[in-house]
N, C-alpha and C positions, 0 to 999 in steps of 0.2 A: 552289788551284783556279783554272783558267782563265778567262776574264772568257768564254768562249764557251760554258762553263759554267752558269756562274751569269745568263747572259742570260733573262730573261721572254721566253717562248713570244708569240709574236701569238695574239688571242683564239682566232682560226677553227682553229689550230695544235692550241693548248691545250684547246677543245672537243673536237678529234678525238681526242687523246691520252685523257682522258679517255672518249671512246667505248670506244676502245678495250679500257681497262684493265674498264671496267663490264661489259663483253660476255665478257668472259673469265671474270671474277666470278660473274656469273650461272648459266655454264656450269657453273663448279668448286661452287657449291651448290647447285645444279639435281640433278648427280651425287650428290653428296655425301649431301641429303636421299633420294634412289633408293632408295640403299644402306639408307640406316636403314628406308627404308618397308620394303625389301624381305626384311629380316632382322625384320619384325614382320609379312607375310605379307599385306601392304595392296597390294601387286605383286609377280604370278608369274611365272610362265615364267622364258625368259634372259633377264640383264642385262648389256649392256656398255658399263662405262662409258668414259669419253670425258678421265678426268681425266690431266693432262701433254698431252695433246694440244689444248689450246684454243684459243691461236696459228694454227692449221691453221686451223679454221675460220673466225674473225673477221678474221684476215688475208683470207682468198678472197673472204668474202662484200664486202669493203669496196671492190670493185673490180667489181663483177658487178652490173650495174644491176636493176631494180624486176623486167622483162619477161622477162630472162633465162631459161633452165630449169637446175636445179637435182637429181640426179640424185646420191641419196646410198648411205651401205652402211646395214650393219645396225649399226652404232655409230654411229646417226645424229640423237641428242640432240642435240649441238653444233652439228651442221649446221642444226639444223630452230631451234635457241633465234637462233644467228647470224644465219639468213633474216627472221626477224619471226617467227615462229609463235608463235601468245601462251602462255608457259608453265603457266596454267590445262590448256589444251586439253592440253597434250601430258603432265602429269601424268594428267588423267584419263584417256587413254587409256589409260597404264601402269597404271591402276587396269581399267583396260575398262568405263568406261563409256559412256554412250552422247553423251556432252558431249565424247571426248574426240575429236580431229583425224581421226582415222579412224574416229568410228562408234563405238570401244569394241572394234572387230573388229578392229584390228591388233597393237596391242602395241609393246613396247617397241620389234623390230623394223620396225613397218613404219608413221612418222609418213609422211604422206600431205596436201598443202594444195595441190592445184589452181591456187586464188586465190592461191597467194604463189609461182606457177609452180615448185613442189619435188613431184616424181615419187619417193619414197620415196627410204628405206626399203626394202632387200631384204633378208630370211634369208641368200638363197643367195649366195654366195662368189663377186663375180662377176656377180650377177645384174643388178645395174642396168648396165654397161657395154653391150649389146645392147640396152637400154633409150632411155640415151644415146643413141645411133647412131640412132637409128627416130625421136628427137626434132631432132637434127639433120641428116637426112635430110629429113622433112617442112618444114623452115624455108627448107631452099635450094631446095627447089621450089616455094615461096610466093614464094621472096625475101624471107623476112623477114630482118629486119638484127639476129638475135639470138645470143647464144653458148650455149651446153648446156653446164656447166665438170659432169665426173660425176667422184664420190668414187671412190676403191677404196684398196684395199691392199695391203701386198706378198704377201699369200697368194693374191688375185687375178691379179698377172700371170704366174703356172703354170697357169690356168688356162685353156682354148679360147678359151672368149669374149674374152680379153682381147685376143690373136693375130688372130683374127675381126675383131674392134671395129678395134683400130690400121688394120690393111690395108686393111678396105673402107671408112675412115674416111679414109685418106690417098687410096685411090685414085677417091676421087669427093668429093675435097677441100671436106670437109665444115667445119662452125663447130664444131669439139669440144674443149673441151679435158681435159685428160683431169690431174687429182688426185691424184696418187699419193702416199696416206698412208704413207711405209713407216717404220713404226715399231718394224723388226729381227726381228718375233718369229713376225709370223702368228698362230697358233693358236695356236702351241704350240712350232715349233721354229724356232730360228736361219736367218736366210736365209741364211748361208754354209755350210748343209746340208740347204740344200733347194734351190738354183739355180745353176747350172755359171754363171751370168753375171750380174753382181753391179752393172756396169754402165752404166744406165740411159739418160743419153744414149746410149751405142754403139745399145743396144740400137730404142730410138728410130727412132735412124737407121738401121735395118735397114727400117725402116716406110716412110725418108721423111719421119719428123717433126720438128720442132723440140724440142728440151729445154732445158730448167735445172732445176738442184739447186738447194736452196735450204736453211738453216739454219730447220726445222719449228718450233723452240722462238721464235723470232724475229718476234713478232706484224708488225712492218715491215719486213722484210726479206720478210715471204711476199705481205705487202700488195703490194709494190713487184714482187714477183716475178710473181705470176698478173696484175696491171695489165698487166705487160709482154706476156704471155699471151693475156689478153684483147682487149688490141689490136691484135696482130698477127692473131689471127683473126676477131675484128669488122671488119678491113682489109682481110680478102679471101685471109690467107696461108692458110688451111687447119687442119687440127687441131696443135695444138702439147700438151706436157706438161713438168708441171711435177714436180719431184719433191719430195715438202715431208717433210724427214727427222727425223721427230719420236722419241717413248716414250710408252708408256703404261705411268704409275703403278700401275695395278690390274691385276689379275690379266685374263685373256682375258676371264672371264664371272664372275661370281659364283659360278656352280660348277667353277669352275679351282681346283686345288690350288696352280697358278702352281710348281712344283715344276723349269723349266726353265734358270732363271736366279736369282741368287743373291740372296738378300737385300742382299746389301752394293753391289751393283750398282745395284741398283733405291734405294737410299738414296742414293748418289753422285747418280746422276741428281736427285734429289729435291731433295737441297741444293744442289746446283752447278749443274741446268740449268732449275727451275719456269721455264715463261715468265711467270707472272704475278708472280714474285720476282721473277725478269731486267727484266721492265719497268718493273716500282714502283721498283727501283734504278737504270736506266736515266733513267727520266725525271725524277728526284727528286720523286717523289711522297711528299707530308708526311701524317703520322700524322691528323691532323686530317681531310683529304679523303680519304684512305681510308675513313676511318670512317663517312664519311659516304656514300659507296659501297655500303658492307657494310650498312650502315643499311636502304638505300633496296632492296639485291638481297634482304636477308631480309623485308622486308616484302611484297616481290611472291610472294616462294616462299610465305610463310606463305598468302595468300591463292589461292596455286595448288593449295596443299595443299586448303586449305579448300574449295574449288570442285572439286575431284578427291571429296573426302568427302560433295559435297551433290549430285553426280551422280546420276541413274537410271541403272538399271542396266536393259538391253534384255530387253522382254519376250519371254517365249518363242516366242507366237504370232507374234514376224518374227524368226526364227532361220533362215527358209527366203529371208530376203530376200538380194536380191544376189548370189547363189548361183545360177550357170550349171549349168543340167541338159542333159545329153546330151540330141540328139532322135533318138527311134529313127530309124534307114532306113526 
């Protein structure tokens, strides 16, 4: 082994290393526990989780200051655990109740926190890119010195908005940068059979934008990549995109048959590309300090769960709350 190797990390190095690997952690039992509430009917509707993709997000967040805006999909656990959002709140919300980040009214889809500048959370496909755009449109007419970095995925850029978003976002060179989770599948099928143009920077720069691709499963490599991102549009260059080219281990939603691709595929990826394997092997992370990780991320879940369970649940009598009613003509 080479002595550059086996060199000790500088502390400040070693702390962030360590962020890192915790933030990913959290994310992959965060999921993990969903799943089992969700097959015991303690959280309904859709669920999608976020596991093989967790690199994506603690990468991006670790470059994207406090003030920021934050503009997610509806696979937006990761994002919302990544930003600070305290995992208590966003279990209970997946339970709906009324402790939980949105009220108890959104659901798995639609985490919601203001104060930690994250604008959801969308269902629709797509739907926060238009979002994005209206948040970084208002910032350059304040002048504020902020970035809007918004999530999607590759089933998003087929969609209007996304063609919308790029253009008027290049041609009134806004602070946006633009996330592009593409993790092969979409919904449900192959992006090399759903998109004449495969692409991404070409694509881009159809717009006028900046890009880079970047290896998704690669906690530092994505870090290092939206930094670059980030400051070229905090500098004044306009919207740039990143493309962070990940997988998702789980099926679309919970109710996916997952019937498009192959078991042995999805197992490849599993052993050969986890990012939180890839990193723990990367950075020679010892059995011991894991443990002690794992320790520390189950204790907070435990107690998320528990605070998800001691929730109220919203009375009926404000069920009409928050709720925009036409005014007749």
């Amino acid at each position: 082994m080479s002595p550059a190797r086996t060199k000790v990390a500088p502390a400040l190095e070693r702390e962030h290393i360590l962020l890192l690997l915790r933030e990913m952690l959290r994310i992959r039992r965060f999921e993990e526990k969903a799943a089992e509430l969700y097959s015991l009917a303690k959280i309904r509707g859709f669920l999608h989780l976020y596991i093989g993709e967790e690199a994506v997000a603690v990468g991006a967040m670790q470059s994207l200051r406090e003030d920021d805006r934050i503009v997610a999909t509806y696979r937006d656990h990761g994002h919302a655990l990544a930003r600070g959002l305290p995992m208590g709140a966003l279990m209970a919300e997946m339970y709906g109740k009324t402790t939980g980040c949105s009220g108890g009214r959104g659901g798995s889809m639609h985490f919601f926190d203001a104060s930690r500048r994250f604008y959801g959370g969308y269902a629709i496909v797509g739907g926060g890119l238009p979002v994005a755009l209206g948040l970084a449109l208002a910032d350059a007419m304040q002048g504020n010195p902020l970035v809007t970095a918004c999530f999607f995925g590759d089933g998003a850029v087929v969609e209007g908005e996304f063609h919308e978003t790029m253009n008027l976002a290049a041609l009134w060179h806004l602070p946006l940068l633009f996330l592009y989770e593409n993790n092969l599948y979409a919904m449900g099928t192959a992006i090399e059979r759903s998109q004449a143009q495969l692409d991404m920077e070409l694509r881009a720069r159809g717009y006028g934008v900046p890009a880079e691709v970047v290896d998704g499963m690669d906690v530092l490599a994505v870090e290092k990549a939206v930094r670059r991102g980030v400051e070229a549009v905090r500098g004044g260059g306009g919207p740039h995109l990143v493309e962070l080219k990940t997988y998702r281990f789980r099926a679309h939603s919970l109710a996916d048959p997952d019937l498009y691709r192959t078991k042995e595929e999805v197992e490849q990826w599993r052993t050969t590309r986890d990012p939180i394997d890839l990193f723990v092997a990367q950075q020679q992370i010892d059995e011991a300090t894991l443990g002690e990780l794992e320790a520390a991320v189950n204790a907070e879940l435990d107690e998320a769960v528990a605070f998800a369970e001691a929730g109220p649940w919203e009375p009926v009598e404000t069920l009409e709350e928050h709720v925009t009613t036409p005014v007749a003509p």
